[in-house]
VMD Tcl script that draws the C-alpha trace (Angstrom):
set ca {
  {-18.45 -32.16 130.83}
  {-14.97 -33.81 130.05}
  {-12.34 -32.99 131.79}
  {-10.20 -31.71 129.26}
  {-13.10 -29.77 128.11}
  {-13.49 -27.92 131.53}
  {-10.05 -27.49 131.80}
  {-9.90 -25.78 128.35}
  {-12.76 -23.39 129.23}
  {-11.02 -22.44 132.29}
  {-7.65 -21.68 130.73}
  {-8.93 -20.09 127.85}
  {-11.28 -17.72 129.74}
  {-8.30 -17.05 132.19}
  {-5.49 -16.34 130.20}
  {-6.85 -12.45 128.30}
  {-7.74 -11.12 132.22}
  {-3.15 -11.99 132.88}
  {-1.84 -10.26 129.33}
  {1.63 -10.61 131.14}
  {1.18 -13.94 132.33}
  {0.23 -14.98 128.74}
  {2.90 -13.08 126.98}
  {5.72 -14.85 129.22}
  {3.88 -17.92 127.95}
  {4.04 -17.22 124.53}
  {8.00 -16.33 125.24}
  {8.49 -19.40 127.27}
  {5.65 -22.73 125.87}
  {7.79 -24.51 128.79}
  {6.04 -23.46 131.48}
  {2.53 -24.13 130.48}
  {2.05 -27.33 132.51}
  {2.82 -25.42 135.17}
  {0.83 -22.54 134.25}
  {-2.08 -25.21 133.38}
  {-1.93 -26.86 137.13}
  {-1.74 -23.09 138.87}
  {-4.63 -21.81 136.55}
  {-6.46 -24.97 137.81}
  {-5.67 -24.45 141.62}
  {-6.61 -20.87 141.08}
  {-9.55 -21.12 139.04}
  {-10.71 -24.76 139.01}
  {-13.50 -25.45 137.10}
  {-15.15 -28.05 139.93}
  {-16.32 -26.18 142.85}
  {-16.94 -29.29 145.21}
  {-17.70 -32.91 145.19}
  {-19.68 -34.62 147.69}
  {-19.51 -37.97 149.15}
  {-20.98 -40.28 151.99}
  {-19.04 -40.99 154.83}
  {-17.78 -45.14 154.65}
  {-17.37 -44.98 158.52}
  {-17.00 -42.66 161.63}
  {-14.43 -40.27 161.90}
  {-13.19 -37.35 163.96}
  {-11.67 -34.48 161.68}
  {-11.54 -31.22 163.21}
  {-13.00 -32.25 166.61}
  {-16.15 -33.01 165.11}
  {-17.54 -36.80 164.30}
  {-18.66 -37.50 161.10}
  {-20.94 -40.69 160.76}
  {-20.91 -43.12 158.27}
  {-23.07 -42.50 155.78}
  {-22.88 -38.79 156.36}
  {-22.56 -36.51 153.42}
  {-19.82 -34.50 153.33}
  {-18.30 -32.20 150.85}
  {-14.72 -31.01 149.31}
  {-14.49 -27.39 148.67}
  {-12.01 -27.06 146.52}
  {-11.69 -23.39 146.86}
  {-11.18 -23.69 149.87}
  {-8.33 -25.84 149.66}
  {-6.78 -24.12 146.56}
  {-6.72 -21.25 148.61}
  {-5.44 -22.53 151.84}
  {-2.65 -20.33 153.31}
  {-1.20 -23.44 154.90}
  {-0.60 -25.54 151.93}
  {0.01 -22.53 149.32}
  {2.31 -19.15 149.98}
  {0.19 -16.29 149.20}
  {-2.76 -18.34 147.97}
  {-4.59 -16.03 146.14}
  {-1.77 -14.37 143.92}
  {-1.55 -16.72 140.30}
  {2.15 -17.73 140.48}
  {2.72 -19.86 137.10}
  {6.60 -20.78 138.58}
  {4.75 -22.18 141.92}
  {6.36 -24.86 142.72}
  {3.48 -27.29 144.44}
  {0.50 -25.91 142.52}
  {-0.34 -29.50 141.45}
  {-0.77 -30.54 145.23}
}
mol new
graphics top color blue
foreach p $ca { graphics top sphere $p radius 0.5 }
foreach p [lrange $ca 0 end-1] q [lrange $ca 1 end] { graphics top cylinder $p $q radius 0.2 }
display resetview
Protein backbone atom coordinates (compact mmCIF):
# COMPACT_ATOMS: atom_id res chain seq x y z
CA UNK A 1 0.00 0.00 0.00
CA UNK A 2 1.36 3.63 -0.68
CA UNK A 3 2.43 5.47 1.78
CA UNK A 4 0.25 8.25 1.56
CA UNK A 5 -2.49 5.81 1.32
CA UNK A 6 -1.65 4.20 4.77
CA UNK A 7 -1.11 7.31 6.20
CA UNK A 8 -4.60 8.52 5.10
CA UNK A 9 -6.31 5.41 6.54
CA UNK A 10 -4.63 5.96 9.73
CA UNK A 11 -5.56 9.61 10.16
CA UNK A 12 -8.86 9.29 8.95
CA UNK A 13 -9.79 6.32 11.19
CA UNK A 14 -8.08 8.26 14.13
CA UNK A 15 -9.36 11.53 14.06
CA UNK A 16 -13.71 10.68 15.08
CA UNK A 17 -12.25 8.46 18.37
CA UNK A 18 -10.29 12.59 19.51
CA UNK A 19 -13.64 14.93 18.68
CA UNK A 20 -11.50 17.60 20.63
CA UNK A 21 -8.39 16.96 19.01
CA UNK A 22 -10.20 17.32 15.62
CA UNK A 23 -12.21 20.33 16.50
CA UNK A 24 -8.91 22.32 17.57
CA UNK A 25 -7.88 21.18 14.10
CA UNK A 26 -10.61 22.44 12.33
CA UNK A 27 -10.03 25.88 14.52
CA UNK A 28 -6.36 25.83 13.91
CA UNK A 29 -5.42 23.81 9.89
CA UNK A 30 -1.79 24.94 11.23
CA UNK A 31 -1.11 22.32 13.27
CA UNK A 32 -1.97 19.40 11.15
CA UNK A 33 1.60 18.44 10.18
CA UNK A 34 2.12 18.17 13.50
CA UNK A 35 -0.97 16.45 14.30
CA UNK A 36 -0.17 14.15 11.06
CA UNK A 37 3.54 13.12 12.49
CA UNK A 38 2.00 12.51 16.30
CA UNK A 39 -1.03 10.49 14.82
CA UNK A 40 1.73 8.53 12.97
CA UNK A 41 4.03 7.95 16.11
CA UNK A 42 0.89 7.06 17.94
CA UNK A 43 -0.85 4.99 15.58
CA UNK A 44 1.55 4.12 12.73
CA UNK A 45 0.24 2.17 10.19
CA UNK A 46 3.67 -0.19 9.85
CA UNK A 47 4.02 -2.37 12.77
CA UNK A 48 7.71 -3.58 12.04
CA UNK A 49 10.18 -4.09 9.33
CA UNK A 50 12.68 -6.70 9.27
CA UNK A 51 16.11 -6.85 8.00
CA UNK A 52 19.37 -9.07 7.91
CA UNK A 53 22.15 -8.16 9.87
CA UNK A 54 25.28 -6.69 7.25
CA UNK A 55 27.80 -7.62 10.08
CA UNK A 56 28.24 -8.44 13.86
CA UNK A 57 27.19 -6.24 16.40
CA UNK A 58 26.67 -5.93 20.14
CA UNK A 59 23.38 -3.89 21.01
CA UNK A 60 22.06 -4.46 24.30
CA UNK A 61 24.77 -6.92 25.47
CA UNK A 62 23.71 -9.33 23.05
CA UNK A 63 25.65 -10.16 19.53
CA UNK A 64 23.83 -10.10 16.58
CA UNK A 65 25.47 -11.96 13.52
CA UNK A 66 25.60 -10.96 10.20
CA UNK A 67 23.08 -12.18 8.35
CA UNK A 68 20.81 -12.40 11.34
CA UNK A 69 17.27 -11.23 11.01
CA UNK A 70 16.29 -8.74 13.10
CA UNK A 71 13.28 -6.60 13.44
CA UNK A 72 12.10 -2.78 14.24
CA UNK A 73 9.09 -2.55 16.35
CA UNK A 74 7.92 0.49 15.83
CA UNK A 75 5.54 0.48 18.67
CA UNK A 76 7.85 -0.04 20.63
CA UNK A 77 9.83 2.83 19.81
CA UNK A 78 6.83 5.24 19.34
CA UNK A 79 6.12 4.45 22.70
CA UNK A 80 9.43 4.62 24.35
CA UNK A 81 9.35 6.64 27.63
CA UNK A 82 12.93 7.63 26.97
CA UNK A 83 12.61 9.31 23.70
CA UNK A 84 8.83 10.60 24.18
CA UNK A 85 7.26 12.35 27.59
CA UNK A 86 4.26 10.47 28.44
CA UNK A 87 4.36 8.22 25.38
CA UNK A 88 1.12 6.99 25.23
CA UNK A 89 -1.00 10.30 25.66
CA UNK A 90 -1.65 11.85 21.68
CA UNK A 91 -0.08 15.32 22.15
CA UNK A 92 -0.65 17.12 18.58
CA UNK A 93 1.75 20.32 20.02
CA UNK A 94 4.61 17.53 20.79
CA UNK A 95 7.39 18.91 19.93
CA UNK A 96 9.73 15.76 18.61
CA UNK A 97 6.88 13.54 17.44
CA UNK A 98 8.61 13.30 14.02
CA UNK A 99 11.79 11.68 15.72
Amino acid sequence: MPKIHSNFLVLSGCLPKFPKIRAELVANPALIPGAEQELLRCFSPVFHMARSATCDVELGGKTIKQGDRVALLYGAENHDPEGFENPHLLDIHRENASK
